[in-house]
N, C-alpha and C positions, 0 to 999 in steps of 0.2 A: 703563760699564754695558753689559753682554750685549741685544743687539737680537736680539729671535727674528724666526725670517720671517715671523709673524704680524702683529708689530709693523711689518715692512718694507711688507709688500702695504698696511697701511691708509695707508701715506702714497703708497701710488703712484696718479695718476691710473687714469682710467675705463678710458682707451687702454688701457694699459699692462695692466691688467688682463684688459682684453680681446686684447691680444697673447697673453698669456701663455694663455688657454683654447683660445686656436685652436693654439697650436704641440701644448698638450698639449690635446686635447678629452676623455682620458677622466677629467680634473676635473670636468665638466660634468655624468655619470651618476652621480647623480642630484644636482640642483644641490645646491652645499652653502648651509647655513641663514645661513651669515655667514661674514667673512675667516677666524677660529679656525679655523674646519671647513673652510676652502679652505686654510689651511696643514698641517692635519694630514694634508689625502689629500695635497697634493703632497709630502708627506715621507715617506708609508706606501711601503711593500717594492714593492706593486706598481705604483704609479704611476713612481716609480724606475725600478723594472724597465724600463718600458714607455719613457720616456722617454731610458734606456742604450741600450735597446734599436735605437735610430734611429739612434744616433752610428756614425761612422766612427772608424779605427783613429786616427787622431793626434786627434781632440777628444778620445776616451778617454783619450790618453794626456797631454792637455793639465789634465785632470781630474785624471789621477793626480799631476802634477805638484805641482796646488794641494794636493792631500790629505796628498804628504809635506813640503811648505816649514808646513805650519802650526805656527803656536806651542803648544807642551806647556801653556802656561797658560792661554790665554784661546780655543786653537782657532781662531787668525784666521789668514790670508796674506794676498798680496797680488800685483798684480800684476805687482809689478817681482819677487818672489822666485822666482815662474812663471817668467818669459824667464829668470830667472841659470839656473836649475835644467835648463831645455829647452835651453836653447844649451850645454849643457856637454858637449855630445855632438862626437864627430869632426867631423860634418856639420850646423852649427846650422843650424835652418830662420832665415828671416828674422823679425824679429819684427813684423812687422806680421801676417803669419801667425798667428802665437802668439795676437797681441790678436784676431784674427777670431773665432781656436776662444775665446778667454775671451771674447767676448762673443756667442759661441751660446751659451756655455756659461748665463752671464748671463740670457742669454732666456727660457732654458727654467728658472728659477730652480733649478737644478742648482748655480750659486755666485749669492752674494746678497750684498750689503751694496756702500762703496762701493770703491773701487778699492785703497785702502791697508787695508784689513780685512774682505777677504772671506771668505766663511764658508762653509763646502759644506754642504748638507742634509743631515739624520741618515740619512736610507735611504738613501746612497753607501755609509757604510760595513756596511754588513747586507749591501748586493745585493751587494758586489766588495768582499769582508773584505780584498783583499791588492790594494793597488794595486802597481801597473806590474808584476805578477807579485812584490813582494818581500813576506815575510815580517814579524813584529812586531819590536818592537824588543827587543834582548837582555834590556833593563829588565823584562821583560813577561814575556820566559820561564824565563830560571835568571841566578841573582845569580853564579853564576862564573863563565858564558859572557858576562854583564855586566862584569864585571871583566877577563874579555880584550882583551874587543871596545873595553875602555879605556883599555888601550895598542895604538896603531897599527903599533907595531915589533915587538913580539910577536906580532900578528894576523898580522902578512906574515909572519913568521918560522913559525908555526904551519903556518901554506897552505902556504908552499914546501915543508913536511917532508911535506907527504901526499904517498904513492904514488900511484900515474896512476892507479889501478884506484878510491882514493877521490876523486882530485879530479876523475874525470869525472862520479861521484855530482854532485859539487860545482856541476860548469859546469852539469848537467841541470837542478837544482832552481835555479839561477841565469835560467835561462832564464825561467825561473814555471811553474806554480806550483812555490812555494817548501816545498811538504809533501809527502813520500809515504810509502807505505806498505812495512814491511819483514817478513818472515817470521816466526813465531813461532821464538822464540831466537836472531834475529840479534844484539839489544841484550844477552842475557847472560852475563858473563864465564867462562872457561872453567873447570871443576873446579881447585882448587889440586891442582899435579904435574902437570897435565896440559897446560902450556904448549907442554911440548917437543913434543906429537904435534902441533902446529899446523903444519900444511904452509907449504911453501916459495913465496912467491908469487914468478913469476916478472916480474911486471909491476912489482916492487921488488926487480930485481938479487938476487934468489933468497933475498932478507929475510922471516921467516915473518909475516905480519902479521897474520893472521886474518880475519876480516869484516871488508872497509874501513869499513859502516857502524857497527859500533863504535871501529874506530879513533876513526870522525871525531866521533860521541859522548863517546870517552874525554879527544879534543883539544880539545873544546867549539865545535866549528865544526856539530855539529847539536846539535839537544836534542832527546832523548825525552819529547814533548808527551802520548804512548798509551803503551800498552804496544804497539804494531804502528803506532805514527807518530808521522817524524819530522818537525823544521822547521828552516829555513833561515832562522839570525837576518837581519835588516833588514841592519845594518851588513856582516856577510860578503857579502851578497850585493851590495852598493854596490861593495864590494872589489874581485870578482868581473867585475864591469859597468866597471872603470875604461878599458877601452880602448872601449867601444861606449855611454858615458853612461849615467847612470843611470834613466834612462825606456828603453833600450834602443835599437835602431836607429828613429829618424824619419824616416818617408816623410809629406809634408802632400802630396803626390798621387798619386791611385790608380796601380798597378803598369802600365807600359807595354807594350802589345800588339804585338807582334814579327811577324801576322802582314801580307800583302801583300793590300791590299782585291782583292778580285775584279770580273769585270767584269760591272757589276749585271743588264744585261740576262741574263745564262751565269743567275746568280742567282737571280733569277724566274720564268725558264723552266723550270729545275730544279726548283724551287719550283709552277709550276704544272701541274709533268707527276706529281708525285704527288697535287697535290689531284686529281687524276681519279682516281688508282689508289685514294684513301683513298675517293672516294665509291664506284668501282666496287664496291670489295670491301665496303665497309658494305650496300651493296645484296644482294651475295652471300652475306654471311651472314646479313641476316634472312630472304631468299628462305628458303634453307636450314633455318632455324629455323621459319618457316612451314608449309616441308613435314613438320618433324620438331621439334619443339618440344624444348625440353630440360627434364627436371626439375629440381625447386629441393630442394637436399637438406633435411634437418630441419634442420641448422644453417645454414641460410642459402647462397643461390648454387647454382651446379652444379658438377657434381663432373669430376673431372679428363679419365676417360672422356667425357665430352660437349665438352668443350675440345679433347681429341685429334681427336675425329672431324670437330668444326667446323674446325681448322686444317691439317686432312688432306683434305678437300673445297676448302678454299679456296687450297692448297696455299701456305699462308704457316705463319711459325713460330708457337709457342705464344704466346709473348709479344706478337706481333703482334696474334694475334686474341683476347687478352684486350684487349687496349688499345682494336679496334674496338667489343667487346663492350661494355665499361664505357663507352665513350664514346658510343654509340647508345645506351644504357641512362638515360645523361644527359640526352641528348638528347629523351627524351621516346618515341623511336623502339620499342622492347621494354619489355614489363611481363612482370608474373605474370598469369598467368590462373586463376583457381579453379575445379578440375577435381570435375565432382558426386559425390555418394558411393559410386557404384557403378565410379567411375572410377578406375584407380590407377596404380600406373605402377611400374619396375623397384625404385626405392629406399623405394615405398612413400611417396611423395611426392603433396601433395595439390593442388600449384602446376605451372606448366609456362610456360617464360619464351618468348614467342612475340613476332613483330611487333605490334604497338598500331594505334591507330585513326591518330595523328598520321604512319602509315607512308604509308599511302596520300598525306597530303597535301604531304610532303615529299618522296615520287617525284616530283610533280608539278611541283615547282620548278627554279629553273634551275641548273645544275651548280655557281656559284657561290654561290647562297644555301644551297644544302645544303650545300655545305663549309661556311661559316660558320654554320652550325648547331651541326654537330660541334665546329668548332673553338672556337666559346665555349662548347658545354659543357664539353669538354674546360678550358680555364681556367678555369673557375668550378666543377668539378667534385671536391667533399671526399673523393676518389678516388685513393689511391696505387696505381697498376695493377702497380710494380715488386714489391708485395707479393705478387700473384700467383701461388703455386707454392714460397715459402718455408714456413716449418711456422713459427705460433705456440706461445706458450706454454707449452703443454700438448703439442706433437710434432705437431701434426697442421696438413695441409698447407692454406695458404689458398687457397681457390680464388675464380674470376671470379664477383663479383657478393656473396660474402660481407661479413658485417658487421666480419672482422676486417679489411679494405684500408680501411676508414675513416679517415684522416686529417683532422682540421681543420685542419692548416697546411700542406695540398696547393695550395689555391689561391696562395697569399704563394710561397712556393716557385719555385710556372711565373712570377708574374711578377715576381720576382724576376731569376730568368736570364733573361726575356728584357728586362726593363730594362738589364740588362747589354748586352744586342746593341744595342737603340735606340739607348743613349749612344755606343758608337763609329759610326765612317764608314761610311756606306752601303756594304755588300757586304763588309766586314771579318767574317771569317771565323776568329773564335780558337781557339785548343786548347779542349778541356775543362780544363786546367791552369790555362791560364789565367783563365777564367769563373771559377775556383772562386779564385784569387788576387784577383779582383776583387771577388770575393760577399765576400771577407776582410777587405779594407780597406773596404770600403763600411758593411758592418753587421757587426763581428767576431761580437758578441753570437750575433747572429740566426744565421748563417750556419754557426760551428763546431757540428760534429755531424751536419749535414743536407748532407753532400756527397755520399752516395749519393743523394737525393732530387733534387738539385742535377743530378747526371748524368742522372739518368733523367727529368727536365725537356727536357733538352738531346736525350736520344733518341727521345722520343716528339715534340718538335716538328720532327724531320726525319721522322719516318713519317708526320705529320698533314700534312707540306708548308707551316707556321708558318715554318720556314726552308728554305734552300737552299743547297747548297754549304759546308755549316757557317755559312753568315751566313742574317741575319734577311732576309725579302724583307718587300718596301713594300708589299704588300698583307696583309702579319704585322704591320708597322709600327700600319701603320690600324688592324687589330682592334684591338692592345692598346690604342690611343689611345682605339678606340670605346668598350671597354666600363673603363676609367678615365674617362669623361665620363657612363657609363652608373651606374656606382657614385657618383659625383661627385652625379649628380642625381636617386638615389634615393629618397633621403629627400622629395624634391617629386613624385614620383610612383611608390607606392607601387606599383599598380597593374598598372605596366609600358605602361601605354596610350600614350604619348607614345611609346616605341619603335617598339610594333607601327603606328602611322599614319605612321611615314616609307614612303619607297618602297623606298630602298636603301640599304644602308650604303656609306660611303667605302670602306671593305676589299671590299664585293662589286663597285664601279665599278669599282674597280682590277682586282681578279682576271676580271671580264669582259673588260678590253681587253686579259688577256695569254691566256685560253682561246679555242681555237678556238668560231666558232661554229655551234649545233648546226644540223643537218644534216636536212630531210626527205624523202632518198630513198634513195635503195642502188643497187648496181649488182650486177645479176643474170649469173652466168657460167656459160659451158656446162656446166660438171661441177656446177648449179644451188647453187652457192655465192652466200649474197645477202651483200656487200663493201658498209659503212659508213661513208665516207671522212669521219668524224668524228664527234665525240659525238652520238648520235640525239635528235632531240624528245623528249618523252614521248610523243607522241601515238605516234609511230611506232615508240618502245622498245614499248611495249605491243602494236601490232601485232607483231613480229615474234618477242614470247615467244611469243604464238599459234601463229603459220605458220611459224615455221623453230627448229632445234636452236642455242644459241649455242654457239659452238669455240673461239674465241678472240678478245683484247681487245687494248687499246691503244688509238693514236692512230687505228687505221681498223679497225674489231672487225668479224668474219667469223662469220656465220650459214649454216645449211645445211639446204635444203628436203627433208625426208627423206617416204616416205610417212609413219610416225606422226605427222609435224607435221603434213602433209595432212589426215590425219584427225584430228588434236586439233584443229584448225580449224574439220573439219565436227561435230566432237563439238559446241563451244561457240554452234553456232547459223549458222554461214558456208554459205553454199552456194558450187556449183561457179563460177558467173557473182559473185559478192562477191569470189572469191580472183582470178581472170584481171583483176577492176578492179582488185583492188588493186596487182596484180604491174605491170598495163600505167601505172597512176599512179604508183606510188613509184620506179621503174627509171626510170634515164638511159640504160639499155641498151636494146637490143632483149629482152623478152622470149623464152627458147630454145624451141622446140616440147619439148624432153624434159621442160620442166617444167609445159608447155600438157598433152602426155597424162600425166602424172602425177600431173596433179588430176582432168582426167575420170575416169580411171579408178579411180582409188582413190573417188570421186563417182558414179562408178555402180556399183560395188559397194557405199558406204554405202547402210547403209539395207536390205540386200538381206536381211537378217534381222530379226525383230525375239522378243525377250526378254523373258520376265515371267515370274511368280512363281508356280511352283504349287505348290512347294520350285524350280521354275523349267521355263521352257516355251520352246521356242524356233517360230516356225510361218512359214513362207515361202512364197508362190504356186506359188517353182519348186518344183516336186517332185523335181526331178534335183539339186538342189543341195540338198536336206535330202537322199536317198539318199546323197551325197556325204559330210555331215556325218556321218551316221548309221556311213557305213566309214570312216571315215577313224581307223586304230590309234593317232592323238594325240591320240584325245578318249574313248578308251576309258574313263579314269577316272570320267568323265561318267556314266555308264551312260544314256546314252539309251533313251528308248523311243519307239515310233511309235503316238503316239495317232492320228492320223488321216493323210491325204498328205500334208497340208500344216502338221505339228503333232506337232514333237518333246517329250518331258519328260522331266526330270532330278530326283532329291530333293537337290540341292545347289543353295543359292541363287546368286541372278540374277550377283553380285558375282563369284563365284567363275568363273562359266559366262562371263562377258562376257571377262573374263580370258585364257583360257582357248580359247577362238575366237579371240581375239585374237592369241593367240602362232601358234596354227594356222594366221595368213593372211588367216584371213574378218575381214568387218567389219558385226558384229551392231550392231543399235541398241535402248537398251530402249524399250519403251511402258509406258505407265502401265495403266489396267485399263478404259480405253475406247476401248486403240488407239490412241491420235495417239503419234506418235515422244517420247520426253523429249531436249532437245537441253540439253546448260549446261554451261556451263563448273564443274571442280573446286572446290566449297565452301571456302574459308578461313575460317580461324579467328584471329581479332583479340585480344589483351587489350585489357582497356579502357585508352581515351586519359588519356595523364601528357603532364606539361607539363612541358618541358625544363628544367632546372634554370636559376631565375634568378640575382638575383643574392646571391651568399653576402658575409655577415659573417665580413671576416679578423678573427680573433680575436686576432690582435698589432696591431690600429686600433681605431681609433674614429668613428664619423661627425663631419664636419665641417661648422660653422654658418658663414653668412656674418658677417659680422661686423656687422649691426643686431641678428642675434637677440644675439652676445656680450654686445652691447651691454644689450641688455635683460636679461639673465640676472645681468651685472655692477651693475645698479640693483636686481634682487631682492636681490641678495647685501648691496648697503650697506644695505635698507632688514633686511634679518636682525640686520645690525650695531649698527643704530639702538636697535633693539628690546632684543638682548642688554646695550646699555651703559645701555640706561634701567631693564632689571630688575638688572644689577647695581648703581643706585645705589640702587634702591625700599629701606629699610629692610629688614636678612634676619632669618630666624629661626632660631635654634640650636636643634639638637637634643643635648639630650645622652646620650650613653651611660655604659655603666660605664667607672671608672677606669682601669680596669685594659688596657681595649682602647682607648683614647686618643681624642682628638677625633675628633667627623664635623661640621664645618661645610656647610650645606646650600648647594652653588655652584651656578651654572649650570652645566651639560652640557659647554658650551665651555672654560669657564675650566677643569674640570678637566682635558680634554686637555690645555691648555696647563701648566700645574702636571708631568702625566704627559712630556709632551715635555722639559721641562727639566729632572725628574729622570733619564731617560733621558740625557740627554746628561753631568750633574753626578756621575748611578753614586750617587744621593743615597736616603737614606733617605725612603720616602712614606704617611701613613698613607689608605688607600684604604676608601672607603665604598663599600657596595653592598649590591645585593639579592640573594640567596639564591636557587636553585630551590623554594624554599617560599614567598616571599613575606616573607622576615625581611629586617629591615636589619642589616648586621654591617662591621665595620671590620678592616681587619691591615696589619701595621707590614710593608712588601714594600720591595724594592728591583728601580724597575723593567730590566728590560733590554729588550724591543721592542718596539715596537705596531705592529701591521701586519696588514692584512686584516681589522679587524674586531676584535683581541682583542688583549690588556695580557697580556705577558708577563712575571713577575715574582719574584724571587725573595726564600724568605720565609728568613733569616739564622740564624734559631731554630731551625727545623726542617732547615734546609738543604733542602730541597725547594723544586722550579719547580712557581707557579700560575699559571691559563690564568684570564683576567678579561673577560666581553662587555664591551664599552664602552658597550652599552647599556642595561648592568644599574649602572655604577658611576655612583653618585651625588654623590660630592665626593672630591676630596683634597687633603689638604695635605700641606708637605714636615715633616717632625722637628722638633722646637722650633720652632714656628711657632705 
């Protein structure tokens, strides 16, 4: 008697059950009503999918194993037929081995029953039609290539006679997959008479053979499944596989890293001298963007020109300063701002992507909590920055901050490769070749496809400072550990609150004891260069954008007291006696006299004019120094006039005139329209505050329950069952229909599933009930083939046509003469 896994799950304990929702939790969304409906999701495509999706390369192929020993009659194996099958390779693993993978396999009810007849779940073969890479069997696709493939001496005799040009066809599709696609008119034979113009191949001793893919057609070693595809029967390819086994080469452990650990200290250091260069310059470009905001195109982002100019000021490459840009954008740090109606801008844009309110509060912070700011946005970030600068769809190029760099399986990705670096030795340092051999055998599924993503994981966490030296550094250790215990305890704090009340994270202790620490003075040198012999405070970064020009960066960053910083000092509200305290406090030097008169003096020329608006006025006590103004041929454009001696005016505003003097030498001050000086520092402009990207939903997971909630979810689930086995004893009611469209017995919900499932697997005839998009009840004689996602795939044998069935419209079925 046939046990379905319905039938299995109700005889297994509570436990057991509740094993089984934590390996797989997306069983759980949304709880099913009883065991029926908890065996139908763990056999649906996607649940499959997802739970393939986690295996590494030998349990997958311990699976393929089980898939090809099963018996043609009853669809059982076992697990002595697994170890003959896996050991028959050059290199058998051990079997104890073997039973590990069958009994994860087991776990995750991926094979089910007991050890002499076990049964793999229907959604193996949907998700991975062709195990271990091989093809159907000959039975399945042409009765003469069945007839080959059934004598064994013939079959060898066959293969030997292909020319090397088809049996490398041969070895490719042996490899897996076992189908490809062939050109229009490869498979058809040539005009009769027209043999002879068949050229001479010379990769068959100058034999004219014509398309090897027909050859191999014609020999019955492929079969034309399409009109443009072919397939590689099961048994040739077994053939094919005789010197490397038939599951192919087994590795039961991941690929061995070749390279030579580094030495961890070299490692971190390296590691901690870019987290400065990544805060320096994130600093730098929003400054930048502050001064000069960038517009947001109508499709989203800014456009390539704005990208240019930000990474030509910052003098880093494009790719670099998209990747700060997107990552301070995650961070919380840059918004859009909405610019008012009469505002516009070159693209006609009504946005402008500017520093935020949360910038201000993250200057303030200490050099290593703003790296780990960026750096867990940056990994939680549904942000592929490598898309940056390629063209979608449509030809047209994406740029930083658009909606086409969206990925949701960016985050899985970054921690992906760097689970990879965690699991080797401290300061092991691998190729990118290798990462990506590892990302292979760890999660085939997941991983094939996404190896550009995979690389540019791996280079954006050497420019973020995540690693060093090509290996992970221990304070990249700790984030990833932080914020997997931060996803881990999401679900109990939704909020975020429990984060924000610790003091510091493990990854910011560490990276404080390998940064220098910062520094509150300078030293002042004769040629009035002010030398930073380490990261500055904030307090004292802030003082010294004021009072000095910055020149250059690094481990000891070099500022330079020029007169216009003098005077953007007195501009901001400083007097002459604020600037000499601050030079004689922050200095370990002697302060120079050349920079002592070069705040007087630029100090007692502030102020010596003052500016207002008449279309603009300028008026000053000295009389000799407006005469001065008045000739002076680089103010000519001004057109001055002498309203009085002490009282010039211009019809050009105050803006233009301050300017203007300014380049001339003088140093005018405006007043308002009662006389007193206006002193202030440059107006910024803020977007409003974004909160840095928390924590995102991988969408190849699921959230995970401790195991009391399991526990209680797995007591909802029997009492579903309770329920369903007492309404299917209550007395039922038949409905009957016409003759002609066959029974509809009125079942429960569940039992049809389970009816549906076993025709699925039997290829049986089923008469299906259901309801209409009008509200009718109607029946038809289908023959299912999948259910999955929601919907009964099936096909009706009369019509020959495929129907699509809700499951939540069908209301009974039975199978054919039943």
């Amino acid at each position: 008697m046939t046990t379905s896994l319905a039938d299995h799950l109700r005889t297994l304990p509570d436990e057991s059950l509740a094993a089984l929702l934590q390996l797989r939790p997306d069983l759980v969304v949304p709880v099913p009503a009883d065991v029926s409906a908890l065996a139908v999701r763990a056999q649906s495509r996607v649940s499959v999918a997802r739970a393939l999706d986690g295996l590494d390369q030998f349990t997958l192929q311990i699976l393929d194993a089980a898939r090809l020993t099963r018996d043609p009659d009853d669809g059982t194996t076992s697990t002595e037929a697994v170890l003959a099958m896996a050991t028959a390779g050059p290199r058998p693993p051990a079997p104890a081995t073997i039973r590990g993978a069958v009994n994860k396999l087991r776990a995750l009810f991926l094979l089910y029953g007991p050890e002499h007849a076990l049964r793999v779940v229907d959604g193996v073969d949907e998700v991975a039609p062709y195990p271990a890479g091989l093809g159907r069997p000959a039975t399945e696709l042409d009765a003469r290539t069945a007839a080959l493939c059934a004598d064994p001496a013939k079959l060898r005799r066959t293969l030997l006679a292909a020319p090397p040009s088809a049996r490398a066809i041969l070895d490719r599709l042996a490899a897996g997959p076992p189908v490809g696609s062939v050109p229009p008119g490869a498979l058809q034979a040539p005009p009769l008479g027209a043999e002879d113009s068949v050229p001479p191949d010379p990769t068959n001793g100058g034999a004219p053979t014509g398309s090897p893919v027909r050859w191999l057609v014609d020999s019955r070693l492929l079969v034309a499944v399409s009109a443009g595809t072919v397939e590689l029967p099961r048994e040739v390819g077994l053939l094919l596989r005789r010197d490397s086994g038939p599951l192919g080469p087994l590795r039961t452990s991941p690929p061995p890293v070749a390279a030579v650990a580094r030495e961890a200290k070299a490692v971190d250091s390296a590691g901690a001298g870019q987290t400065m260069e990544v805060v320096r310059h994130t600093e730098a470009l929003l400054e930048l963007l502050s001064a000069e905001p960038a517009p947001v195109l109508r499709s989203g982002g800014i456009g390539v020109r704005d990208l240019r100019r930000l990474a030509k000021a910052l003098a880093l490459d494009e790719a670099t300063t998209a990747l700060l840009l997107e990552v301070a954008y995650a961070a919380g740090l840059a918004g859009e701002l909405e610019l008012s109606g009469a505002t516009t801008t070159r693209y006609g844009a009504d946005q402008q992507v500017l520093p935020s309110g949360g910038y201000e509060v993250w200057r303030a912070m200490s050099l290593a909590r703003r790296w780990e700011q960026l750096a867990r946005a940056w990994l939680l970030m549904t942000r592929q920055v490598g898309l940056v600068g390629q063209r979608d769809d449509r030809d047209r190029p994406i740029g930083a901050l658009s909606p086409e760099a969206e990925r949701a399986g960016a985050p899985a990705a970054r921690r992906a490769v760097l689970a990879v670096l965690a699991d080797l030795e401290p300061a092991v340092a691998p190729t990118p070749e290798e990462v990506l051999e590892l990302l292979d055998w760890r999660a085939p599924r997941r991983s094939r496809g996404r190896e550009a993503a995979h690389r540019e994981a791996l280079v954006e966490a050497a420019r973020l400072g995540v690693t060093g030296l090509g290996a992970l550094t221990s304070y990249g250790r700790l984030l990833l550990t932080d914020v997997a215990e931060a996803d881990e305890r999401g679900g109990d704090d939704p909020l975020g609150l429990r984060a924000d009340a610790e003091d510091a994270s493990t990854a910011v202790r560490a990276l404080d004891g390998l940064l220098p620490a910062p520094v509150d003075h300078f030293l002042v040198q004769a040629d009035l260069t002010v030398v930073v012999p380490g990261p500055p405070d904030p307090a004292l970064a802030g003082e010294l954008e004021v009072v000095a020009e910055h020149e250059s960066a690094g481990g000891a960053s070099v500022h330079r007291v020029t007169t216009a910083s003098v005077r953007r000092a007195l501009d901001a509200g400083y007097s002459a006696d604020d600037l000499h305290d601050l030079f004689r406090r922050r200095s370990r030097t002697p302060v120079p006299q050349g920079l002592t008169y070069l705040v007087d003096d630029v100090a007692r020329k502030h102020g010596g004019l003052r500016v207002g608006s008449a279309g603009g006025y300028v008026r000053s006590d000295d009389e000799a120094l407006l005469a001065e103004v008045l000739a002076d041929r680089r103010l000519e454009a001004l057109a001055f006039r002498r309203l009085a001696p002490t009282v010039l005016v211009t019809p050009y505003q105050v803006n233009r005139m301050l300017l203007a003097l300014r380049d001339a030498g003088y140093a005018p001050v405006p007043e308002d329209a009662s006389g007193a000086a206006v002193l202030s520092r440059p107006r910024t402009r803020r977007a409003p505050g974004r909160a840095p990207v928390g924590r995102t939903v991988d969408p190849l997971a699921s959230p995970k329950l401790a195991l009391p909630r399991l526990l209680g979810v797995v007591e909802q689930i029997r009492r579903g069952e309770a329920a369903a086995r007492a309404a299917r004893r209550a007395p039922a009611v038949v409905r009957g229909t016409a003759a002609r469209t066959g029974p509809a017995p009125v079942h429960g919900h569940s039992d049809a599933l389970a009816v549906l499932q076993q025709a699925v697997r039997d290829k049986a005839l089923v008469w299906v009930g259901y309801v209409d998009a009008h509200g009718a009840t109607a029946s038809r004689l289908v023959r299912p083939v999948s259910i999955g996602a929601g919907y009964l795939r099936a096909e009706d044998e009369r019509t020959e046509m495929l129907h699509t069935f809700a499951l939540h419209r069908i209301t009974a079925a039975v199978l054919e003469g039943s």
